[in-house]
Every structure is written in C-alpha cells, then in structure tokens.
C-alpha positions as CSV (number, residue, x, y, z in Angstrom):
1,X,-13.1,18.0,3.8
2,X,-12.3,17.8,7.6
3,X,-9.6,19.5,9.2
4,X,-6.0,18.6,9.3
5,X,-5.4,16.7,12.6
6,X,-1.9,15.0,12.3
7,X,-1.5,12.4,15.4
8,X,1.4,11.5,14.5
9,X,3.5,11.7,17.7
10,X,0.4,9.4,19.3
11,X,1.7,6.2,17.4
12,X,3.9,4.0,18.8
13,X,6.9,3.0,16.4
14,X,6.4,-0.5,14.5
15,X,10.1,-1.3,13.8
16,X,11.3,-4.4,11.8
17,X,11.6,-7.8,13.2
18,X,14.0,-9.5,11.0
19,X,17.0,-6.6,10.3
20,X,19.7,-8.2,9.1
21,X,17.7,-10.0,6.1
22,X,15.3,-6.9,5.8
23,X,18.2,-4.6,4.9
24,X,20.0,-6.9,2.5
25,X,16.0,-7.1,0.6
26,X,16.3,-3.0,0.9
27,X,19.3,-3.1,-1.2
28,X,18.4,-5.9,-3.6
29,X,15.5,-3.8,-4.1
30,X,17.5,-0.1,-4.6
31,X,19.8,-2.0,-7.3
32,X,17.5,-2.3,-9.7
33,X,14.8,0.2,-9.4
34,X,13.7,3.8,-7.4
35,X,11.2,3.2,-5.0
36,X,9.4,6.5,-3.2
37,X,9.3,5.2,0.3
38,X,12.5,5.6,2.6
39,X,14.7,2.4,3.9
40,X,12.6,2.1,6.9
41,X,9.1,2.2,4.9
42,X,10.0,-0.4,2.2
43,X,11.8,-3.1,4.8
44,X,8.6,-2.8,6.8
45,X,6.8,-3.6,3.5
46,X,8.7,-6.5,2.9
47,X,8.3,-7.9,6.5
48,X,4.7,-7.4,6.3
49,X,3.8,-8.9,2.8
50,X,5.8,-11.8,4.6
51,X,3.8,-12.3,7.4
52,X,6.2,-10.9,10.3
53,X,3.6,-9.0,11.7
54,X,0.2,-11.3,11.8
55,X,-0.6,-12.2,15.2
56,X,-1.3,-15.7,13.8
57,X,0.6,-17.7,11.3
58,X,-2.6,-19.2,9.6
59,X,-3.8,-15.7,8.4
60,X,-4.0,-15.9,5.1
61,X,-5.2,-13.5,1.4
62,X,-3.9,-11.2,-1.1
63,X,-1.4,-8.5,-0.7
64,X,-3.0,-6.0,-2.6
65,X,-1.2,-2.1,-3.2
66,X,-3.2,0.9,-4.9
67,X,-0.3,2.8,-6.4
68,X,2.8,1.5,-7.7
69,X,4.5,4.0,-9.5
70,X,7.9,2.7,-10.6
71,X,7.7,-0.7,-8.5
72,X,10.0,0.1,-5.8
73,X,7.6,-1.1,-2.6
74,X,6.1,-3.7,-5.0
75,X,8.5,-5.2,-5.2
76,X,9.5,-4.9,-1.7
77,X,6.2,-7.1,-1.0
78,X,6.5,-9.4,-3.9
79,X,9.5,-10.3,-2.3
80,X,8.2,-10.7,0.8
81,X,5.2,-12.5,-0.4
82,X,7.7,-15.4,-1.6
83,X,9.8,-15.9,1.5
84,X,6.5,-16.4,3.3
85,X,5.9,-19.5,1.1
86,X,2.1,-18.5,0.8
87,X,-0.5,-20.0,-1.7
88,X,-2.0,-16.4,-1.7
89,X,-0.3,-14.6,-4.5
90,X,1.1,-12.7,-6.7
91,X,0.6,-9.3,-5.8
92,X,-2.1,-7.4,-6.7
93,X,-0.3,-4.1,-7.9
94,X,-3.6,-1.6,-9.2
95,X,-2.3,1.9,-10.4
96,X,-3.7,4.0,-13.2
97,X,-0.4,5.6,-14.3
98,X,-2.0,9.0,-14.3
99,X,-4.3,8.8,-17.3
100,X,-7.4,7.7,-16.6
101,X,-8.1,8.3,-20.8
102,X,-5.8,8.8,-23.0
103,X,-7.2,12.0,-24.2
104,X,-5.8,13.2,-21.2
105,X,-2.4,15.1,-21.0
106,X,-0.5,16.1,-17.8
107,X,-2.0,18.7,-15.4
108,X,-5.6,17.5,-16.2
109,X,-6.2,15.7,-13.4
110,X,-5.0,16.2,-9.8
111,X,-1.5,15.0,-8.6
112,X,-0.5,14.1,-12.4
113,X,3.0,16.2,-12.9
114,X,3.6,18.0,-15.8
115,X,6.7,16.4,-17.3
116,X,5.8,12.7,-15.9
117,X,5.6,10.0,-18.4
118,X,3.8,8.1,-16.9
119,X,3.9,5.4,-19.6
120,X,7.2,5.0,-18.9
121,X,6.6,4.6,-15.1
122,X,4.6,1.3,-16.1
123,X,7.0,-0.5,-18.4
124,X,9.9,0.5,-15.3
125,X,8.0,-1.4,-13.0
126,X,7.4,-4.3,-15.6
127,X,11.3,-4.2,-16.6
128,X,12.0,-4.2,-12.4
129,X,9.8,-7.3,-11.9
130,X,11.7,-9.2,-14.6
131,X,14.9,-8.2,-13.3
132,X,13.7,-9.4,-9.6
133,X,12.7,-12.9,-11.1
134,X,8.8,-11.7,-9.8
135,X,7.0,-10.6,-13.0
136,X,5.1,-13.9,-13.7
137,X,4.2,-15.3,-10.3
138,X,4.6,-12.8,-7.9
139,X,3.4,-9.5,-9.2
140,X,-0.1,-8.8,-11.4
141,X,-0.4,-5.1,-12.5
142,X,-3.5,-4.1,-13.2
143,X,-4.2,-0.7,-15.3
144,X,-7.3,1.0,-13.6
145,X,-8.5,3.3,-11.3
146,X,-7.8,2.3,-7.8
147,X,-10.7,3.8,-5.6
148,X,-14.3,2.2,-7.9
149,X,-13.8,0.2,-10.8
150,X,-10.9,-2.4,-9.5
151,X,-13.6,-3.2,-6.2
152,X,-16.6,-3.8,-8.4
153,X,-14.1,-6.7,-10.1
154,X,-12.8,-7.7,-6.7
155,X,-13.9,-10.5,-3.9
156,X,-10.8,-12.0,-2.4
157,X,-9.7,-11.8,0.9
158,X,-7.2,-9.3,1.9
159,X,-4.7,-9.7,4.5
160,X,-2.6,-6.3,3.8
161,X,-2.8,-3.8,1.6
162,X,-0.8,-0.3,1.1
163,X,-2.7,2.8,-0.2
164,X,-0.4,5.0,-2.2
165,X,-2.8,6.3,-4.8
166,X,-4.6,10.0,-5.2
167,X,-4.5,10.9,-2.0
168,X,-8.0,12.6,-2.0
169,X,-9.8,12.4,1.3
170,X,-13.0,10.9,-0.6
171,X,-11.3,8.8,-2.9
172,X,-9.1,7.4,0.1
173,X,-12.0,7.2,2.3
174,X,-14.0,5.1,-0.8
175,X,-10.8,3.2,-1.0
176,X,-10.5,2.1,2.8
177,X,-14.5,1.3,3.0
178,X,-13.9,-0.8,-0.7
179,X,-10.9,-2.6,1.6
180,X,-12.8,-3.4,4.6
181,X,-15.6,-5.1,2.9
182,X,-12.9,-7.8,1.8
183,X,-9.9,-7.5,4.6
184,X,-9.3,-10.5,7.1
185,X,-9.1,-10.4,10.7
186,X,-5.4,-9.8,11.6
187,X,-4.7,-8.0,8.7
188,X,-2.9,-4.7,8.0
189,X,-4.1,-1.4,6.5
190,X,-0.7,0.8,5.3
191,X,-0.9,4.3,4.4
192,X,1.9,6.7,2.6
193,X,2.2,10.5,3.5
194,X,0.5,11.2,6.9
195,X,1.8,14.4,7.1
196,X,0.8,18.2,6.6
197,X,1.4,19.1,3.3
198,X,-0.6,18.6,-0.2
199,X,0.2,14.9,-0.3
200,X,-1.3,14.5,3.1
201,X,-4.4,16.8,2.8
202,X,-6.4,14.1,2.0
203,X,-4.6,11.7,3.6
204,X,-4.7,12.5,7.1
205,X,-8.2,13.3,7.6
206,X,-9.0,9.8,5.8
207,X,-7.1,7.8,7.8
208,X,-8.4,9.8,10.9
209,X,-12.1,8.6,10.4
210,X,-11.0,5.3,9.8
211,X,-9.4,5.1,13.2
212,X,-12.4,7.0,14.6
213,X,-15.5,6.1,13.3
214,X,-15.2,2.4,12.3
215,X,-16.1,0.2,15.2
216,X,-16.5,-2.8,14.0
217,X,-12.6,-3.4,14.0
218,X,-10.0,-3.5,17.3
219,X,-7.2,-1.4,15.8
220,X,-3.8,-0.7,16.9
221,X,-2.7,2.3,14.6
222,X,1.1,2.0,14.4
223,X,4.2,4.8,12.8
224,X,7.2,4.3,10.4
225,X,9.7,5.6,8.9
226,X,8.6,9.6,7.6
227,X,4.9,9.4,6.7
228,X,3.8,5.8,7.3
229,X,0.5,5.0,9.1
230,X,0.2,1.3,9.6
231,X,-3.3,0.1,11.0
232,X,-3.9,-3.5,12.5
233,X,-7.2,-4.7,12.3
234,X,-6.9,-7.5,14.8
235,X,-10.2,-8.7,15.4
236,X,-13.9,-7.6,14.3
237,X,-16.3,-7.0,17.6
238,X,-19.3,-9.2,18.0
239,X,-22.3,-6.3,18.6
C-alpha cells in the first residue's frame, strides 16, 4: 500500500449553501437516530443529495452510499433527495453490517468491533427511516458487500455517492473505479476519514490516486467538516 500523504490543508473548504434550513435537517436528523459524521459532514450530505452543489440543475441519477451503519447520513440524504423533488430515487444505502457470512463472529474480519451487534445496527437504521417518513420511497438498503458483488448487479447513473465502508486502500480503490464506470458528469465523489490514523490508512492513499492518476475527469477536490474529502467530477476530457 502507498504511503500516507494527507493533503488536507490543500483543499479549499466546501461550506453549506442553504444554513438556516440545513441546520434545522441536522437536528431532525440527531432526534431520532446517531449518525458518525459531525454537524458540518451530515448538513453537507443533505445539501448534496439535494442538488445544492451541481453546477447544472438538469444533472440527474442515484444517490448511492456504501456504508450506512445506523442511518444517520442516510438519512441526511434521503432527506435531501426529497426536497430536491427528483425522479431519481430512493437511496441506494449498500452496507454489509459486518458479516459477510454468518459463520462469522466479531474480530474475524477487519474493522468489525468486538462487542458490535451489528444486527442491531441494520434494524436501527430501518426503525430511523420509518420514524423519518423515508423507509418506503426514499431509502433501499441493500445487505451485501459494498466494493464487488453490489457493482456486478449495478448500471444506473450516479450523480453522488459517499464511501463510508472498509476503508481498505484496495477495496476503496475497487470501490471508486466500480463508481466511475457509472457516475455522471457533475457529480460528486464523498469520502469519510481522510486523516492519519487506522480509519484513514487506506483511505488517504485511495483517494490520493483517484485525484492523481485518473485523467479522464476535471476534478475539484474539496474539505469539510473533520475528515471529509469531497471530489467534483465536473466534466470528462475529450482525448
């Protein structure tokens, strides 16, 4: 695996757009469920899932997350998915829950706590959708691994997606090359935990070569909140 190279001072800030209404989704959100991103990390979910931050209003596909844990920032962009009014939804909310096969126990595979029911995490998330009025039209969990099997079933178009899962450099690496084979122009690559410790090991690196080594894309690679790496992919070159 490459080196750590954090650029995270190189970003430039992406900041919310809409404030007043993002904050008052924040708390609608932290009322009825615990989500593991920060304030400023699930309102910028929100605004993107709802469009704030396309370059053009006609760009249109699925919001996809890989990841969801207890449904915090799903619900963030479920939410934000319905104020934009869009025909493109629900959701797409792809997380294996930490066992892959049910033979498996906690500590068997890596980043899977011991202690973590990770059963319960999935009927939390259910039980937050419901509560949210989003668990029918506006959210679709899928149970599956998030970096192979869910791309062979996949050919949508993808305007944003947020990549929360194992945080191993080559299955986040598999994940972002999966993503570009579907993403549209204008759309929006979001990352969790660019920063130096285990979470970020694999992270940093991944999202490195992305920014480096894929030239098909113009990019504008963007910070928020603690450990957010948002990347624009605003238009694919022509050579």
């Amino acid at each position: 695996m490459p080196e750590l190279d954090n650029r995270w001072d190189q970003f430039p800030l992406l900041e919310w757009k809409d404030p007043e209404h993002t904050q008052e989704v924040i708390e609608t959100v932290r009322d009825v469920t615990e989500a593991a991103v920060e304030d400023a990390e699930l309102g910028l979910l929100y605004e993107l899932a709802r469009g704030l931050h396309h370059d053009r209003p006609e760009t249109q596909g699925y919001v996809i997350e890989l990841g969801s844990y207890k449904g915090g920032s799903t619900s963030a962009m479920a939410l934000g998915v319905r104020d934009s009014g869009t025909k493109w939804k629900p959701v797409i909310a792809v997380d294996s829950y930490g066992r892959p096969h049910p033979d498996l126990q906690p500590g068997d595979v890596p980043n899977v706590v011991d202690g973590m029911k990770h059963d319960e995490n999935y009927v939390r998330a259910r039980e937050t959708y419901w509560k949210l009025g989003l668990a029918y039209d506006y959210v679709c969990q899928v149970v599956t691994r998030t970096h192979d099997i869910f791309w062979e079933l996949w050919s949508n178009p993808i305007r944003m997606i947020f990549i929360d899962s194992g945080h191993l450099y080559n299955r986040t690496c598999s994940e972002i090359g999966s993503t570009l084979a579907h993403i549209v122009e204008d759309g929006w690559m979001v990352f969790h935990d660019y920063y130096n410790d285990e979470w970020g090991e694999g992270v940093i690196p991944a999202v490195n070569r992305l920014i480096d080594e894929d030239t098909k894309w113009q990019k504008v690679v963007y910070r928020a909140g603690q450990s957010f790496v948002p990347v624009h992919l605003k238009t694919k070159h022509s050579w």
